[in-house]
C-alpha positions in Angstrom: 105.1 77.0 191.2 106.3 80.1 189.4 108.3 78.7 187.2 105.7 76.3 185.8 103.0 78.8 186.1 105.5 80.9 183.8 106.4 78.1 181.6 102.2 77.6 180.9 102.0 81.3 180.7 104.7 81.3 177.6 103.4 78.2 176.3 99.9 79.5 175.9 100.9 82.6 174.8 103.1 80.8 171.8 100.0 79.1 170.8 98.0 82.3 171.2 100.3 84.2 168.8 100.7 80.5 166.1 96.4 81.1 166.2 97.0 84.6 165.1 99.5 84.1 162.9 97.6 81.1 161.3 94.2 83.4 161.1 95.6 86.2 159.8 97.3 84.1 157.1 93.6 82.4 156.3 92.5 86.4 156.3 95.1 87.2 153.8 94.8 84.2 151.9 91.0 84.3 151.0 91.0 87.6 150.0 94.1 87.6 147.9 92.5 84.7 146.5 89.4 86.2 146.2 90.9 89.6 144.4 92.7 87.2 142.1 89.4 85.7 141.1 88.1 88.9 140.6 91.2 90.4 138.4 90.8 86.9 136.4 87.0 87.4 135.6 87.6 91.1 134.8 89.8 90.1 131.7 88.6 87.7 130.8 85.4 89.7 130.2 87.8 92.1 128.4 89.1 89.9 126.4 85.7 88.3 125.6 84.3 92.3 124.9 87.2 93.0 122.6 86.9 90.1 120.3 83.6 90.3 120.2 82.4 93.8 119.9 85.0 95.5 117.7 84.8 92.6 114.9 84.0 94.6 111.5 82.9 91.1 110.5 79.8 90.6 113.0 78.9 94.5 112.4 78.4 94.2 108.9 76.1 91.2 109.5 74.3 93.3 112.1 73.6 95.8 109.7 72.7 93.7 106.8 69.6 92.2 109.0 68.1 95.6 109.2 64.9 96.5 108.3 65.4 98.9 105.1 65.3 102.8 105.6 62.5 104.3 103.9 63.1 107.8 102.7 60.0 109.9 101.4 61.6 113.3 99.6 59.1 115.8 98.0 60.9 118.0 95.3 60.1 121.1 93.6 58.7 120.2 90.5 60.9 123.1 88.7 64.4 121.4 90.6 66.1 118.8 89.3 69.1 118.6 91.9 68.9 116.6 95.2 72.1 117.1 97.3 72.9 115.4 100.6 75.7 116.3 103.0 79.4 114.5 103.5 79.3 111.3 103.9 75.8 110.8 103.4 75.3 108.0 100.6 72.3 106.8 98.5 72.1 103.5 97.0 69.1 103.0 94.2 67.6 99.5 94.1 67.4 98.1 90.3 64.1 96.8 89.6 62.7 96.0 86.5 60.6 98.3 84.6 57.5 95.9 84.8 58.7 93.9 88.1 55.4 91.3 88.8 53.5 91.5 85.6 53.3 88.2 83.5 55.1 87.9 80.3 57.1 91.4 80.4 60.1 89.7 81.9 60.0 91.3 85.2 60.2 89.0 88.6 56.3 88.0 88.7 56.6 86.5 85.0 58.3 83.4 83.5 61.7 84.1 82.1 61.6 82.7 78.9 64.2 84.0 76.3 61.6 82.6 73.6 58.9 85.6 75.4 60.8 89.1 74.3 58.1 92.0 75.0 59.6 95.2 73.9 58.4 97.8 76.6 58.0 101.7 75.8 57.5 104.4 78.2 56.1 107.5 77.4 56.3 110.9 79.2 54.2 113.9 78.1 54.9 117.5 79.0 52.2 120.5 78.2 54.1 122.8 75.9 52.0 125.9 74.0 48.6 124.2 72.2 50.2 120.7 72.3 52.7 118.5 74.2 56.0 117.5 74.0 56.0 113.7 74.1 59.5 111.7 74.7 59.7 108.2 74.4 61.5 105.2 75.8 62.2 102.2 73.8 63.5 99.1 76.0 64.5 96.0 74.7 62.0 94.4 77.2 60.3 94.6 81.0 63.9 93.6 82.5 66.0 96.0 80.8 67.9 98.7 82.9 68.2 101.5 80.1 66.3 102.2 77.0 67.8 100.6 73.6 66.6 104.7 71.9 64.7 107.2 72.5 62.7 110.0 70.6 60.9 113.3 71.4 58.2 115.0 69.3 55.9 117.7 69.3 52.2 116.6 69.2 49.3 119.0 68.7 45.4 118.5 67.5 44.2 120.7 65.1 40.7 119.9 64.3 38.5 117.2 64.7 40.3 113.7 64.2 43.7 115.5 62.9 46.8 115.6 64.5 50.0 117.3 63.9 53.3 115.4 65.3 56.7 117.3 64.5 60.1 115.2 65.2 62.0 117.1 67.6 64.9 115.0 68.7 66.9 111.2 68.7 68.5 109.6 71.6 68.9 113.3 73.1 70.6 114.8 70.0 68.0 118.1 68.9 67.2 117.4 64.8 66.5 119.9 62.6 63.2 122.5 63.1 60.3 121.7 60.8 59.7 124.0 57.6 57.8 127.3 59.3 59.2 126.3 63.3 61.0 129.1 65.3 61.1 127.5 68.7 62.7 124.0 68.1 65.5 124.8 71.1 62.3 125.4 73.5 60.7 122.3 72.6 63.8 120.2 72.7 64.7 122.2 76.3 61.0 120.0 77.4 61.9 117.0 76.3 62.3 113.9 78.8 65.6 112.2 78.2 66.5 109.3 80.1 69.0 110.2 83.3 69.0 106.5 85.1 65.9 106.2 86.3 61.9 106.0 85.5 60.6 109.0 87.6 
């Protein structure tokens, strides 16, 4: 009886030892398998990431659906210089000088080459008894820059009269009236274009 009693005794503990072996390798198994799965989701999210989120492409897109940045700046009326820091960049919209308004040529009117409204813009500073006045001629409401321009000194001297001295073309100064001493002050008010209406 011993010997068969040893014989089930090393049987049993064979199988005792295959049902280890055979768990341990299920053990192993799942979570190899599920580290693998793991590794294989983690790049393929990196791979997804990269393609995606460093594409110049899909950030320029991005930033063209923006709403537009509004910038209010209040100068000093006696400056004339704006300066912005490195790499700071402004872009100016072109609009047309009359955007909207029927018959001028601007976005709100019909566009007919037959309709040519020439367009002047006037700008008036206090200067002495009078004003210097400087005007803008434009070929019409859609044009970008002024076709010429002119500056003259305007002053009333009685009831109904007026005095108007020419003081310069397309910002070159012209000669001083007879009995005028301060043509280079009155020229140094004047309003030439620079590229934009304000």
């Amino acid at each position: 009886m011993t010997t068969e009693v040893h014989e089930r005794d090393i049987v049993a503990t064979d199988e005792m030892i295959r049902n280890l072996k055979a768990g341990t390798f299920k053990k192993i198994a799942i979570g190899a398998g599920a580290c693998g799965g793991l590794l294989l989701v983690g790049a393929s999210l990196l791979v997804w990431t990269w393609k995606h989120g460093n594409d110049p492409e899909v950030l320029k897109e991005a930033l063209r659906h923006m709403p537009p940045l509004t910038v209010n700046v209040k100068l000093d009326p006696d400056s004339r210089t704006v300066k912005l820091e490195q790499p700071a960049m402004v872009q100016l919209e072109q609009r047309s000088i009359l955007s909207g308004i029927p018959g001028t040529g601007g976005n709100g009117g019909s566009n007919d080459p037959a309709i040519q409204t020439s367009v002047t813009v006037f700008k008036d500073v206090k200067y002495g008894e009078g004003s210097v006045m400087t005007g803008w001629n434009f070929a019409n409401g859609a044009a970008k820059t002024p076709e010429s321009q002119w500056c003259y000194y305007h002053v009333s001297v009685g009831a109904g009269s007026d005095i108007s001295q020419t003081i310069g073309r397309n910002g070159a100064m012209r000669p001083a009236p007879s009995g005028v001493t301060d043509q280079a002050e009155r020229f140094a008010k004047c309003q030439w274009f620079n590229g934009h209406l304000g």
